[in-house]
Structure formats: C-alpha cells, structure tokens
C-alpha positions as CSV (number, residue, x, y, z in Angstrom):
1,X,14.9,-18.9,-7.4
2,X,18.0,-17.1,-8.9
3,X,18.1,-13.2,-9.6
4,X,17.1,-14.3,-13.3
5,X,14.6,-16.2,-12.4
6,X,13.1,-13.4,-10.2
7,X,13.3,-10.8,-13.1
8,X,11.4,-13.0,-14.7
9,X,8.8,-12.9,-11.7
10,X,9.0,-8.9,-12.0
11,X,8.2,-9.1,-15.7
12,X,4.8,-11.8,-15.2
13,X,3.8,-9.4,-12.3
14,X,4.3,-6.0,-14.5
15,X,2.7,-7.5,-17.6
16,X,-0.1,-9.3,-15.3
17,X,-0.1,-4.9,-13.7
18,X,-0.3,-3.9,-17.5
19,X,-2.9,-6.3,-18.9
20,X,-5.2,-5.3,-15.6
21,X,-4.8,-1.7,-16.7
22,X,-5.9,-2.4,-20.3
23,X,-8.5,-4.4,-19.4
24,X,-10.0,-1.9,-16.4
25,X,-9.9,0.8,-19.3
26,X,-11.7,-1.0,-21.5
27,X,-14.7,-1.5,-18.8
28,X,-14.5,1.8,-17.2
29,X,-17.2,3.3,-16.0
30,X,-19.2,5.7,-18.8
31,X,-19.4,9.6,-17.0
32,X,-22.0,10.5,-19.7
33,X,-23.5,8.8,-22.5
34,X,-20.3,10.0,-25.3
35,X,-16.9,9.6,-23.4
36,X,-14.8,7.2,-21.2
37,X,-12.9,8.3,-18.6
38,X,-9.7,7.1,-17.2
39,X,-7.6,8.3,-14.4
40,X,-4.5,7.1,-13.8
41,X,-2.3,8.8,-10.7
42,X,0.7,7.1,-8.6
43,X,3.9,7.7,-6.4
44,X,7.0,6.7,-6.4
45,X,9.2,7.0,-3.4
46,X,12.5,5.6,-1.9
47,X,13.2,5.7,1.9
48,X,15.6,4.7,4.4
49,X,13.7,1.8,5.6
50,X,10.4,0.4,4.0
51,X,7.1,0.0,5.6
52,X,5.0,-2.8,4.8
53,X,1.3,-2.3,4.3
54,X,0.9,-2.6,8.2
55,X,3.1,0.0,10.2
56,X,4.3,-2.9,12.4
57,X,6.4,-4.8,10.1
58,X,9.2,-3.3,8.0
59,X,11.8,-4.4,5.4
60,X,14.3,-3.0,8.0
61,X,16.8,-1.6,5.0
62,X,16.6,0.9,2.4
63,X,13.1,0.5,-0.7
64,X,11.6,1.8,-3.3
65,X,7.7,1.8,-3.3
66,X,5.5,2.2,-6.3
67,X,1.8,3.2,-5.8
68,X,-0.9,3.4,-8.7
69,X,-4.5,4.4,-8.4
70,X,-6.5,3.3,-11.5
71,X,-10.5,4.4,-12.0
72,X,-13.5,5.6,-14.1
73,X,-14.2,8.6,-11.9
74,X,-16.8,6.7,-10.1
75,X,-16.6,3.8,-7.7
76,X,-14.8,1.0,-8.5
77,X,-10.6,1.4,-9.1
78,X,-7.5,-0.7,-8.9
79,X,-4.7,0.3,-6.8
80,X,-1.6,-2.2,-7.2
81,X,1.4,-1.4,-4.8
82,X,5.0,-3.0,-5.9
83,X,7.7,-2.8,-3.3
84,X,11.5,-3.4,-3.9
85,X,14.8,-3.6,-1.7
86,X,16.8,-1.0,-3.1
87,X,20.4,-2.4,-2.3
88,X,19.9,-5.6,-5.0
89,X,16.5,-4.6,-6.6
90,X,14.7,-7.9,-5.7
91,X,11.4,-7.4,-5.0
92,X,9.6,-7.1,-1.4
93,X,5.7,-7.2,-1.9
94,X,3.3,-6.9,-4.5
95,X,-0.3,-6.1,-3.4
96,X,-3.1,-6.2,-6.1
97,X,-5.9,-4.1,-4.3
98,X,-9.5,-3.4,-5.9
99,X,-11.4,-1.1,-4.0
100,X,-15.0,0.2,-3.9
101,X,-16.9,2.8,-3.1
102,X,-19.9,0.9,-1.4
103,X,-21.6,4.5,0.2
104,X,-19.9,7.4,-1.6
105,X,-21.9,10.7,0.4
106,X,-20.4,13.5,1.2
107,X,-20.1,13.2,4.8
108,X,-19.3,9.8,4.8
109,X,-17.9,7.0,2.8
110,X,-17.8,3.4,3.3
111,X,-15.4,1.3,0.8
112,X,-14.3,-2.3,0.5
113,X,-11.8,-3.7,-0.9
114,X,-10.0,-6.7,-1.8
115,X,-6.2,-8.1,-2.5
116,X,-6.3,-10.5,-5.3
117,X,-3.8,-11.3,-4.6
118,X,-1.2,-10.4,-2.1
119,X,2.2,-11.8,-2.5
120,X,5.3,-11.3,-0.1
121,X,8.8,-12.5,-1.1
122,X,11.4,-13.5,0.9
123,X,15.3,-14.7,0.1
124,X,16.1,-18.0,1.4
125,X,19.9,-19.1,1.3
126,X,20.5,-23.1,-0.3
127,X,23.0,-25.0,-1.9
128,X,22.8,-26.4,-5.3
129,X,25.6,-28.4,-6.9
130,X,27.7,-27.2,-3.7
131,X,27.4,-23.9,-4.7
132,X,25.6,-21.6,-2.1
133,X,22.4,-19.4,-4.0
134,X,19.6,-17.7,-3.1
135,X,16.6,-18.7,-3.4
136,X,13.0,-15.9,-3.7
137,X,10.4,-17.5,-1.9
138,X,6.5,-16.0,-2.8
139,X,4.1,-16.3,-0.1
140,X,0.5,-15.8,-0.7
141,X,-2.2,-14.3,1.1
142,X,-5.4,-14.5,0.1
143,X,-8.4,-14.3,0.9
144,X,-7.9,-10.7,2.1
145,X,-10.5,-8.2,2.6
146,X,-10.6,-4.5,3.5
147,X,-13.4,-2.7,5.1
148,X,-13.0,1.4,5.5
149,X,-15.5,3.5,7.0
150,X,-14.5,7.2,6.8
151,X,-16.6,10.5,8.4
152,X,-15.7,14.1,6.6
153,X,-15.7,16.4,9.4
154,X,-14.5,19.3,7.8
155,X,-13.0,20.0,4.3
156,X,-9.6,19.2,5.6
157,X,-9.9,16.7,8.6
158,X,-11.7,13.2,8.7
159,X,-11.3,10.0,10.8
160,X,-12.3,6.7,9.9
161,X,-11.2,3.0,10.9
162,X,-9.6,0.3,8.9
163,X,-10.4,-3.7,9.2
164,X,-8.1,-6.3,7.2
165,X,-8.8,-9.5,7.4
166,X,-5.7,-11.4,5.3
167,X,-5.2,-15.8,5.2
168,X,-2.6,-17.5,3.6
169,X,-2.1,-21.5,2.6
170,X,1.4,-21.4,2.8
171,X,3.1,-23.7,5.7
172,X,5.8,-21.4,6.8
173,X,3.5,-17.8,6.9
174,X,1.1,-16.2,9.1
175,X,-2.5,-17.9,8.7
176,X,-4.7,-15.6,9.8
177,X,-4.1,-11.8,10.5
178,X,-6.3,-9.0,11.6
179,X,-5.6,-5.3,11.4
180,X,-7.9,-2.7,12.5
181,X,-7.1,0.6,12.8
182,X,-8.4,3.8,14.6
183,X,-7.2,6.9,12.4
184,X,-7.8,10.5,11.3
185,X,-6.4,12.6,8.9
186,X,-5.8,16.5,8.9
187,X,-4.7,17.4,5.2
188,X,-3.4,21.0,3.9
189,X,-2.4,22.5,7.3
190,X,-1.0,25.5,6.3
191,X,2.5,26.5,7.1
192,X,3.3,28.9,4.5
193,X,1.8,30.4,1.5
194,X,3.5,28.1,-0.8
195,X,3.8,25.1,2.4
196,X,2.0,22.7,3.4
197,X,1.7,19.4,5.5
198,X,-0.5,16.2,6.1
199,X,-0.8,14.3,9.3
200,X,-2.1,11.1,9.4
201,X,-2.2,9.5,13.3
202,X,-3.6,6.1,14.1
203,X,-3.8,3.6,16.6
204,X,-4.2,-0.2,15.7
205,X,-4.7,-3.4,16.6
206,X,-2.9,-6.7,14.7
207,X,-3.6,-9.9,15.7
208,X,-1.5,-12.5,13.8
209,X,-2.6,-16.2,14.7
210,X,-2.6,-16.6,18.4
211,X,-0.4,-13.3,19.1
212,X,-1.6,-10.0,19.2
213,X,-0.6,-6.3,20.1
214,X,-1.6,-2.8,20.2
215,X,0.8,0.2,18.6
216,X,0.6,3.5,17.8
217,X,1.7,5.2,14.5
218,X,1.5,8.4,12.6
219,X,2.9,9.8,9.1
220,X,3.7,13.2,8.7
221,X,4.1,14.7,4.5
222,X,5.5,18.4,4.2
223,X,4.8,19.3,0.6
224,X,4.7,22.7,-1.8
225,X,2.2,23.7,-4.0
226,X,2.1,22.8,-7.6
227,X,5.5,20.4,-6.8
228,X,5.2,16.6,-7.7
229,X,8.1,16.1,-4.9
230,X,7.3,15.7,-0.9
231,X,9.1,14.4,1.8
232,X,7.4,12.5,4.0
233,X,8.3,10.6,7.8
234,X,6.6,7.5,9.0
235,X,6.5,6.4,13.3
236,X,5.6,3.7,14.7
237,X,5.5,2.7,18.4
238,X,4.8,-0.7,20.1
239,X,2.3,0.0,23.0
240,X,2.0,-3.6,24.0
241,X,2.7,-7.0,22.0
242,X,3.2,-10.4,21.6
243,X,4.5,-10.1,18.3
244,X,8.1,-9.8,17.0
245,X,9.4,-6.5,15.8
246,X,10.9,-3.5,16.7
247,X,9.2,-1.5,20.0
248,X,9.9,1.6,18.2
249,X,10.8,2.1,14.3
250,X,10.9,5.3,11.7
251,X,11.8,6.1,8.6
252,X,12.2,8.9,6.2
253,X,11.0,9.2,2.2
254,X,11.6,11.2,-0.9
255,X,8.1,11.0,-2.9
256,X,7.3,12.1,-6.4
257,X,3.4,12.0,-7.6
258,X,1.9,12.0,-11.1
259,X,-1.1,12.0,-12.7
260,X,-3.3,12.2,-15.8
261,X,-6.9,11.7,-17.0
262,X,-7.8,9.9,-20.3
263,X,-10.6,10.8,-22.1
264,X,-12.0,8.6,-25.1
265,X,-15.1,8.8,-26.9
C-alpha cells in the first residue's frame, strides 16, 4: 500500500472513530430521567520513542500517540488509541478498546474489556513495475480480551493486576499472546504546592506463542495544577526472556490532556 493508499486507511479508521462516537452518544447511558450525559476526555503526546500497548515492544523511533476516553458517566465507555511514526506520519497501531465496569465499589473495581478490533501496521519494501515501494501491511488481532481487577487502598494509591489475552489469523504475526501484569499506582504525590507527580510501577509477564519472559517497568508523570501539559518518562527492563527486544529501553513524552462533558436533554 502506497502513502495514498494509507491516508486513505487513516481516513476509514477516523470516520469508523467518529461514527463510534456518534453512535455511543446516542446510547449513552441516562444519569436521571431528563438529561444525557457525555464525556469525552483524551491525550495527545509525542515522545522520543513509542511504546506499544505492552512495555516490551516499542516503535524504537520518534510517535505521536492519541488517547480518547468516551462514556455516559456510568459503566460502559470506549477508549480508541491511534499511534503514528512521527518521521513520515504513517500510522503504527490502532486499538479500539471498550471497557466495562463489571464491579464498580469503592474499594474495589473489577472491569473488562475488549479490542474490536486491534490492528498493527507494518511497512514492507516491494517492487512494482521495477520501481521499489512500500507497502503498509495491517495485522489483526482479535479476539482480545482484558480483565482488570483493581483495590483502592487509599485516596491516592491502589494496585491491581492486568490479564490480556490477544489472537490473530494472520500467517506472519504472533498467534497467541498473554500479558499479565502486577501493578500499583501512587497518584498526586506532592512535590510542591503547585507540583505534582504519578508513579505507576509494574511487573509482567508476556507470553507470545511458545516464548515467554518476565520484565519490569514503571512510568513516572510530573505535572502542575490546572496545566493541560505534563511530561512524562516510561522504563522498561528485561528480567528474563525468550523474546526479542531490547533488555533495557526508555523514553521520554510531552503530553497535553483535554476534556469536556456534554449535557443534552
């Protein structure tokens, strides 16, 4: 596929994005008996060197990452990821993820969640009419499922775990991968009055096919108060693998946030 023909991709993926939006609105959840509600939040960040969904794997050159977090204010919402090379634009990954809340208390939460579907591109160099081109290869994954417990301990730390379970029916890609992840997360650790950071530590274990391995990872976010921009590092360390992929790997982001709530009757 030529870059044309992958614009072309990004268009069918942003309208399929769009028309998912419209049509989540339209069923969203009623908060009382008068009014709909709608909130819509996201990123947007570009980095040194992009991080796939699992710490293990990265893009290995500079990205831009797009996050969105669609939902009624109850359960159920739709968070689509879209990930991009930054050097020539063509697109990395594009996850669809729907998520629920199946235990929603609040010491402890227990969600599930879905990719329908995941989609990973890849450039593959061949010659037509002698003439060397490049060709975006889509590779599919799906089923994949998501299962996260998480525990409130206190109003600013929590752990939890995280299982995927991903397939794909493509001949050259990964069948089967598992993913499950030990984590916690300490949020607004006060540095200054205005300062802030997050730190988000895990340790995980990836099976992919008949290889496996166990790593160690953690991502550390300094923000300010009442400022959309943070900066943000990501770390991840091979503790002992099969698979192949960097023993130790890092990167660095710029990320701005955004948000709003819709309200119709």
């Amino acid at each position: 596929m030529n870059f044309s023909s992958s614009t072309t991709s990004l268009k069918k993926a942003l309208l399929l994005f769009i028309s998912l939006n419209l049509a989540y609105h339209t069923f969203a959840q009623n908060r009382d008996s008068t009014k709909h509600v709608l909130n819509f939040t996201g990123s947007a960040s570009v980095t040194n060197n992009g991080f796939s969904f699992i710490p293990s794997f990265s893009l290995g050159k500079p990205a831009a990452i797009f996050n969105f977090n669609v939902n009624g204010g109850k359960r159920l919402s739709f968070e689509p990821e879209f990930r991009f090379a930054l050097e020539d634009a063509k697109p990395w990954s594009f996850i669809f993820i729907w998520r629920y809340k199946l235990v929603n208390a609040e010491k402890f939460k227990l969600t599930i969640g879905t990719h329908l579907p995941a989609l990973n591109f890849k450039t593959v160099p061949v010659v037509k009419n002698g003439a060397a081109q490049d060709l975006i290869q889509v590779q599919r994954f799906f089923p994949v499922i998501e299962l996260v417990p998480n525990f409130l301990i206190s109003k600013n730390v929590s752990i939890g775990a995280f299982y995927l379970y991903g397939h794909s029916p493509e001949i050259d890609a990964t069948k089967n991968t598992h993913f499950v992840s030990l984590r916690a997360i300490f949020s607004n650790i006060k540095l200054t009055e205005q300062l802030f950071c997050r730190f988000n530590p895990q340790v995980f274990y990836l099976k992919s096919d008949t290889k496996d391995g166990f790593y160690a990872a953690a991502n550390l976010t300094l923000a300010k108060k009442k400022f959309p921009f943070t900066i943000s590092t990501m770390l991840n360390k091979a503790l002992e693998t099969e698979i192949a992929g960097k023993d130790f790997n890092w990167n660095i982001s710029l990320n701005y946030t955004f948000g709003s709530t819709y309200v119709r009757p």
